[in-house]
PATILUM-28418 format. One line per 2 residues: number of its first residue (from 1); their letters; for each residue x negated, y, z of N, C-alpha, C, O. Coordinates in steps of 0.1 Angstrom, whole numbers. Each point is the difference from the previous one (the first is absolute). Layout:
BEGIN
NUM> a> X Y Z X Y Z X Y Z X Y Z | ...;
//
This chain:
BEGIN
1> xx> -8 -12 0 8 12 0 -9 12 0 -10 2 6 | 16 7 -14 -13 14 2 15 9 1 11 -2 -4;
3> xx> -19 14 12 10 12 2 -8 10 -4 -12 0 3 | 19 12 -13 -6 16 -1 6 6 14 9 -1 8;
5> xx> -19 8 -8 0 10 17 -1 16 -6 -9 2 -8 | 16 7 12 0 14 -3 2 7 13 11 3 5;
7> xx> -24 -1 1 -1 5 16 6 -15 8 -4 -11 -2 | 15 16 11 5 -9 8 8 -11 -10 -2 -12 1;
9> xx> 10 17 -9 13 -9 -4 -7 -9 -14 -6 3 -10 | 10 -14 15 -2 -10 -14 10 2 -15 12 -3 1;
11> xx> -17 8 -13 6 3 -8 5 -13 -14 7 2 -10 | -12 -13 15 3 -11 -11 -10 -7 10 -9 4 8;
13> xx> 17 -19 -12 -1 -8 2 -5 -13 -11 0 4 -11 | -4 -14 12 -3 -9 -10 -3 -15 7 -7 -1 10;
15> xx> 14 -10 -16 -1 -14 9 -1 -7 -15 8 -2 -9 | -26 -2 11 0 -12 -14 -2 -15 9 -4 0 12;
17> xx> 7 -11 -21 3 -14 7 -17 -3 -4 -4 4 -11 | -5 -10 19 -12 -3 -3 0 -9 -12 9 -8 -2;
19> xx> -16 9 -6 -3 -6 -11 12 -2 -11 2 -11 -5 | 3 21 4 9 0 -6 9 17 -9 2 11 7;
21> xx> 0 -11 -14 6 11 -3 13 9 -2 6 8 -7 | -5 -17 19 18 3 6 -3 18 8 -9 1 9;
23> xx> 14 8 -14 -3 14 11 15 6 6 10 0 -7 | -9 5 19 10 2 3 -6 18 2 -11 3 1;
25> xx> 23 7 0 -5 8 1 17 12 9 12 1 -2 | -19 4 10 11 10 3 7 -11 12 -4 -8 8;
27> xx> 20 15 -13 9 -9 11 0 -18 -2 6 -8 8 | -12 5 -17 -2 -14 -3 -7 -4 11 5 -8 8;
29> xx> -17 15 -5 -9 0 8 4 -6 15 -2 -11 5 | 11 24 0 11 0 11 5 -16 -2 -8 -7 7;
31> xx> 18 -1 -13 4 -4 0 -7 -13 -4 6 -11 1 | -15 10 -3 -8 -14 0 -2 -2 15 6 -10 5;
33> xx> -14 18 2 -9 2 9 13 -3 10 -2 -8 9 | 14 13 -11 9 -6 11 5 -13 -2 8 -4 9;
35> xx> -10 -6 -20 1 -11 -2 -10 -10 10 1 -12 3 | -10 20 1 -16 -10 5 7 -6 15 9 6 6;
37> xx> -12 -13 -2 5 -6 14 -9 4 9 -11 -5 0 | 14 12 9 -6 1 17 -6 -11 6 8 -9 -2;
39> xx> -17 5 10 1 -18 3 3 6 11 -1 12 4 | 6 -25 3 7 5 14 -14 -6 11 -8 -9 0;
41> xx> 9 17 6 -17 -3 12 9 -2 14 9 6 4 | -18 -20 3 8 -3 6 -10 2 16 -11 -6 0;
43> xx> 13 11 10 -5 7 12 5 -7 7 9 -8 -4 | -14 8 18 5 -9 14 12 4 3 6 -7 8;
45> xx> 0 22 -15 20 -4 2 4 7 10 8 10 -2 | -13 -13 17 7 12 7 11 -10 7 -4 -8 9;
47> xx> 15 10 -12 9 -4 5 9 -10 -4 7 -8 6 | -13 13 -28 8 -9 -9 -10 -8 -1 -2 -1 -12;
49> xx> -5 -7 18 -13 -11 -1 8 -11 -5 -8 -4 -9 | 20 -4 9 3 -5 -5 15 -2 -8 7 -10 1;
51> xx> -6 23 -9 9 7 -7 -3 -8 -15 -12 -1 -3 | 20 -2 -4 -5 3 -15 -2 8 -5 9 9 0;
53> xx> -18 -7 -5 -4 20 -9 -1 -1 -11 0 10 -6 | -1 -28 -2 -2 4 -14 17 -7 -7 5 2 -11;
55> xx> -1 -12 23 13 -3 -9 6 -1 14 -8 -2 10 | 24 2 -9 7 -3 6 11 -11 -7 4 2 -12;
57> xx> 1 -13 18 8 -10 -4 12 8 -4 5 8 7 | -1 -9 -22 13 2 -4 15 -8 1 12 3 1;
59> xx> -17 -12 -2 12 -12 9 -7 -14 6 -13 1 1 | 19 -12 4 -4 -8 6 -10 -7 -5 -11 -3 6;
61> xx> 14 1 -24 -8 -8 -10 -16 3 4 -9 -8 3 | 6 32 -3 -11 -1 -1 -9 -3 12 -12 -4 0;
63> xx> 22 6 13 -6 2 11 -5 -17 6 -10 -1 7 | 20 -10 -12 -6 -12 1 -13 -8 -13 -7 -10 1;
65> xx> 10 22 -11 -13 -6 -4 -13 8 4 -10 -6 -2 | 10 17 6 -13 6 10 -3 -8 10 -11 -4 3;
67> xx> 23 2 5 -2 -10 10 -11 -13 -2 -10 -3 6 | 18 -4 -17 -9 -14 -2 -9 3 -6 -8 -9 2;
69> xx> 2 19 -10 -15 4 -6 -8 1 8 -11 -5 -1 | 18 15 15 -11 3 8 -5 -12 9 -12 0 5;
71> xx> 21 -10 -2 -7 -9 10 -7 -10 -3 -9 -5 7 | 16 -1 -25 -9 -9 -6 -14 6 2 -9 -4 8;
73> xx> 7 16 -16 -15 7 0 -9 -4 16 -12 -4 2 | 24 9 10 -5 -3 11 -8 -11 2 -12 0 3;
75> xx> 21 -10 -4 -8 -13 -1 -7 -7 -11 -4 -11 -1 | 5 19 -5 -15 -1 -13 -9 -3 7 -4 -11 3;
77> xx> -2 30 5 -8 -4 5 -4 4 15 -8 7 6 | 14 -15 -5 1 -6 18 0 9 5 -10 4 7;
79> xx> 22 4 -8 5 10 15 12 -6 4 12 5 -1 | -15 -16 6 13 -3 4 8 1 14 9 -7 5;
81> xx> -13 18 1 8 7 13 12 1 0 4 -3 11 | 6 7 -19 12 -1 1 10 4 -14 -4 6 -10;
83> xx> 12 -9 13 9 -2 -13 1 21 -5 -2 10 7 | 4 -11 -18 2 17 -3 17 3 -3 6 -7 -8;
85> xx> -2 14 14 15 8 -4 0 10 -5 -9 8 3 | 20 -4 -11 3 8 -8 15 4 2 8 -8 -2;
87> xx> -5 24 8 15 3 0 3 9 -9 -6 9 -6 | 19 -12 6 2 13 -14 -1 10 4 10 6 -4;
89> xx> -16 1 10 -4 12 -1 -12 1 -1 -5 11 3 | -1 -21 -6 -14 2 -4 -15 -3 9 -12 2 0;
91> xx> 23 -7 9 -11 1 13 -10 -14 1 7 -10 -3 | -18 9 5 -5 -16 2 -1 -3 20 -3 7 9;
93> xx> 6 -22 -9 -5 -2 10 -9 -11 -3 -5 -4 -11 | 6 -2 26 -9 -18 0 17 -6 9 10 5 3;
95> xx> -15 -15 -2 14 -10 8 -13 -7 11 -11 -2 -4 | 15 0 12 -7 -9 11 -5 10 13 4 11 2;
97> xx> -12 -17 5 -2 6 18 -9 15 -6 3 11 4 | -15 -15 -17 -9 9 5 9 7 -16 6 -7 -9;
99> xx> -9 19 9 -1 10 -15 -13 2 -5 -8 7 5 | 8 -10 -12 -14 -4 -9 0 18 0 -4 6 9;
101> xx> 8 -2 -17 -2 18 1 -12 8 10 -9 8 -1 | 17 -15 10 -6 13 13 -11 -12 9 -6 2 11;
103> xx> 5 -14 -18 -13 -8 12 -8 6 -1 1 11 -6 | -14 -16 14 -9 9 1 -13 -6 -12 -11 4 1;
105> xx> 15 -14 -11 -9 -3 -7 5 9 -11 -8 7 -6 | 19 -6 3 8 15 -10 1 11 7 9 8 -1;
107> xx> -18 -7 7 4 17 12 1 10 -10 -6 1 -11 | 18 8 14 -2 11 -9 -7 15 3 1 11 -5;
109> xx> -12 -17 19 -10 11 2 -14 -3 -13 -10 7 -2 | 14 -17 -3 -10 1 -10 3 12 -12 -6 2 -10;
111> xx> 18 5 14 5 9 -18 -1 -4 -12 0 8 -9 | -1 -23 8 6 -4 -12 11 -13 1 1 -8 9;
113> xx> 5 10 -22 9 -10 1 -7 -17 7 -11 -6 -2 | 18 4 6 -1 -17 4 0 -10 -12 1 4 -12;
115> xx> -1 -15 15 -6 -11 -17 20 -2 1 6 -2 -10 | -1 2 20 15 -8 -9 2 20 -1 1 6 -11;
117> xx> 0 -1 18 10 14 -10 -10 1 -18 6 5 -10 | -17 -10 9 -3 2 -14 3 -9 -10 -1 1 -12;
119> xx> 6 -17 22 10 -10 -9 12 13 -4 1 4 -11 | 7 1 22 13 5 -3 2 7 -14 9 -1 -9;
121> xx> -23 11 14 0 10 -12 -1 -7 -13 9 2 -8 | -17 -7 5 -3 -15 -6 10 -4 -11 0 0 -12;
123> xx> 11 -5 24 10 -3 -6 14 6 -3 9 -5 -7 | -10 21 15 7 10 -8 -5 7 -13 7 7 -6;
125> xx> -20 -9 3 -3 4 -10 4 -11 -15 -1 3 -12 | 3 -14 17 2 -12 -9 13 2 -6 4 -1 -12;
127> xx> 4 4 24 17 -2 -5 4 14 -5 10 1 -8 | -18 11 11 -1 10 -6 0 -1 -15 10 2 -7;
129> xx> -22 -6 1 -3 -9 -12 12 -4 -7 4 6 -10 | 1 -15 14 7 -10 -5 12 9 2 3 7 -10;
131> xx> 3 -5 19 12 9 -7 1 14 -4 9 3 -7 | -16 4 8 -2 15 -11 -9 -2 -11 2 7 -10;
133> xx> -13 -18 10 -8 -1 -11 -13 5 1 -10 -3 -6 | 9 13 16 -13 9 7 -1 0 13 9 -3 8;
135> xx> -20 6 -6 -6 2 17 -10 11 -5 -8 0 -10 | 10 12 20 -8 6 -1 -14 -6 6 3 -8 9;
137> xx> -17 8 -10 -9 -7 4 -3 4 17 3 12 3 | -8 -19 7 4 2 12 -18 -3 4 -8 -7 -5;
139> xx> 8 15 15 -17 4 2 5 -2 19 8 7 4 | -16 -19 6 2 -1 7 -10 -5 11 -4 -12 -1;
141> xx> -1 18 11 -16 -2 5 0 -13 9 11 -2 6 | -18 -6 -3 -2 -16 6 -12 -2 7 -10 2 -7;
143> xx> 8 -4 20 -6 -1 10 -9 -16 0 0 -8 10 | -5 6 -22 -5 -16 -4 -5 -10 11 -1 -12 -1;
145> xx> -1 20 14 -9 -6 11 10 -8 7 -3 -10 6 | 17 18 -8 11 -5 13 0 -23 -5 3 -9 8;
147> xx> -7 9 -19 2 -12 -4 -14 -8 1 -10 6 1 | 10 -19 -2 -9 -8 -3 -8 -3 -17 5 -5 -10;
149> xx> -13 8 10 -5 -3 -16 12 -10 -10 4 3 -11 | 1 -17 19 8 -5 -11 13 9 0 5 3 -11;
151> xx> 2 1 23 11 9 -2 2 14 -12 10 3 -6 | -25 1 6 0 14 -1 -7 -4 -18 5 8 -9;
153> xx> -12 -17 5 3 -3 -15 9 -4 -8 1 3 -12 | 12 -14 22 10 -2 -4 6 14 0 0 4 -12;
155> xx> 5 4 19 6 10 1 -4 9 -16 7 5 -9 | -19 -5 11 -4 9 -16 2 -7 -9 5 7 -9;
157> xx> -5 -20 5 1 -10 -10 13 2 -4 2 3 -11 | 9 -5 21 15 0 1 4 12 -8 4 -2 -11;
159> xx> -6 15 17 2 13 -4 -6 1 -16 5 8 -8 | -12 -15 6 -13 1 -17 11 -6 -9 7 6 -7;
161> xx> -6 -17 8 12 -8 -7 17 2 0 8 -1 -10 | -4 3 23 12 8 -2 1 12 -8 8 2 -9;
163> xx> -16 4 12 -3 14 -11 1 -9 -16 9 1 -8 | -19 -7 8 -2 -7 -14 13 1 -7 3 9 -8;
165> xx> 5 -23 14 9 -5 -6 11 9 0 8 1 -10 | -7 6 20 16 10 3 2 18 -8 9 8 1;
167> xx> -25 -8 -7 -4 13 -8 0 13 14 3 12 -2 | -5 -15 11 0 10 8 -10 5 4 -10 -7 1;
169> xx> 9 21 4 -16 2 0 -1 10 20 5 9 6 | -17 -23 -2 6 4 17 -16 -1 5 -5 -11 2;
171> xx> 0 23 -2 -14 6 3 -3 -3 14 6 8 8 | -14 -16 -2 -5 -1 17 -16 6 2 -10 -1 -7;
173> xx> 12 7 17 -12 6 0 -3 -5 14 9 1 9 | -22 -9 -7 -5 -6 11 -13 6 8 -8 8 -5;
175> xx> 9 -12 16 -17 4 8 -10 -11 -9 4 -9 -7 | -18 14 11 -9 -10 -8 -1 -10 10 -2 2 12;
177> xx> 4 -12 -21 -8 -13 7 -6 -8 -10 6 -7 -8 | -21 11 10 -6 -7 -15 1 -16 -4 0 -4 -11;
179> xx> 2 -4 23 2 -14 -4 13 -4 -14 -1 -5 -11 | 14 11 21 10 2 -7 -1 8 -15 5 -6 -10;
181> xx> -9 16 10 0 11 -12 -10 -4 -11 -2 8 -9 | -4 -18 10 -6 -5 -13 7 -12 -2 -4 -5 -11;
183> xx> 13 -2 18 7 -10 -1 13 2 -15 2 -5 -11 | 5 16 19 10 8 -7 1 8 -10 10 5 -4;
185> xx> -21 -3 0 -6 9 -9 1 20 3 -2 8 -9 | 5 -4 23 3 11 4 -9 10 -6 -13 -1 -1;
187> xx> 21 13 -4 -7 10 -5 -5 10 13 9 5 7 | -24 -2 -5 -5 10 9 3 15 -3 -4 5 -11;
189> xx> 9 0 19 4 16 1 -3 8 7 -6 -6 10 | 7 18 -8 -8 6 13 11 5 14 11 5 -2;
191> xx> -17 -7 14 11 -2 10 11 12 -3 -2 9 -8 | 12 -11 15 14 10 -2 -8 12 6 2 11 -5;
193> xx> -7 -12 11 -4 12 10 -9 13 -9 -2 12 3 | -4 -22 -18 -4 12 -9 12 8 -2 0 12 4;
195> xx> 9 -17 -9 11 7 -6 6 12 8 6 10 -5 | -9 -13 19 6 14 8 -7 13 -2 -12 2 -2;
197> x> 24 6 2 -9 16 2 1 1 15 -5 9 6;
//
């Protein structure tokens, strides 16, 4: 995209497609650029920690197939603490004594999501997919340590291939742990803490 500038105010606009000679220009401009999708970035939540943020169940059909996505996945690979619920309003729990959510191996003093809220999201971004046709791509940070080496490859492996097959595009951004990160093929970046002003 290039813009003319005359003092403060941009006076034209221009959006060419790389390698190609498609050009848009003016209000076309505008209106491509609002076609582009936001990814939704997913934070330790607050209060909505286990809210749906990228889909909410529109009738029973979707919410019991999030439901069974998310726990098969569970027991993929081996979190098997407790069963996952889904109410129509969007809310997740666990079923049993302890809530996997709030234990202390999912603490959410770590500020990022826990490994089953990123099954959830996971699998709201799937059914998203499948019934609109799109997911905006979903950028979500993962605390790799909380798990064991086979947990926490399964976990990336799971997420690599669901993406694969389901066309969805769901970005984890991890602490380093070099054992793991040449396993997975993780791309090195520089800590979040550059990015602050």
């Amino acid at each position: 995209m290039e813009r003319c500038f005359t003092g403060l105010y941009s006076t034209e606009s221009k959006l060419q497609k790389t390698d190609s000679t498609v050009v848009y220009r003016g209000e076309d401009v505008i209106q491509m650029l609002s076609k582009f999708h936001k990814p939704v970035i997913i934070d330790d939540g607050g209060m909505f920690t286990n809210s749906s943020l990228i889909f909410k169940p529109l009738d029973n059909y979707s919410r019991t197939c999030m439901e069974s996505l998310a726990n098969v996945w569970t027991r993929m690979i081996g979190l098997n603490d407790s069963i996952l619920k889904l109410d129509y309003d969007g809310k997740w729990s666990t079923s049993g004594d302890v809530d996997a959510f709030n234990s202390r191996r999912y603490s959410a003093r770590t500020r990022v999501p826990s490994p089953l809220r990123m099954i959830t999201n996971l699998a709201q971004a799937v059914m998203k997919k499948r019934t609109y046709g799109y997911c905006s791509p979903v950028f979500s940070p993962f605390n790799i340590s909380i798990l064991n080496d086979f947990e926490a490859i399964a976990m990336i492996d799971l997420v690599k291939n669901v993406c694969r097959e389901e066309g969805v595009q769901f970005i984890i951004g991890t602490n380093a742990k070099t054992d793991i990160n040449s396993m997975i093929g993780a791309l090195q970046t520089p800590r979040l803490s550059d990015y602050e002003y």
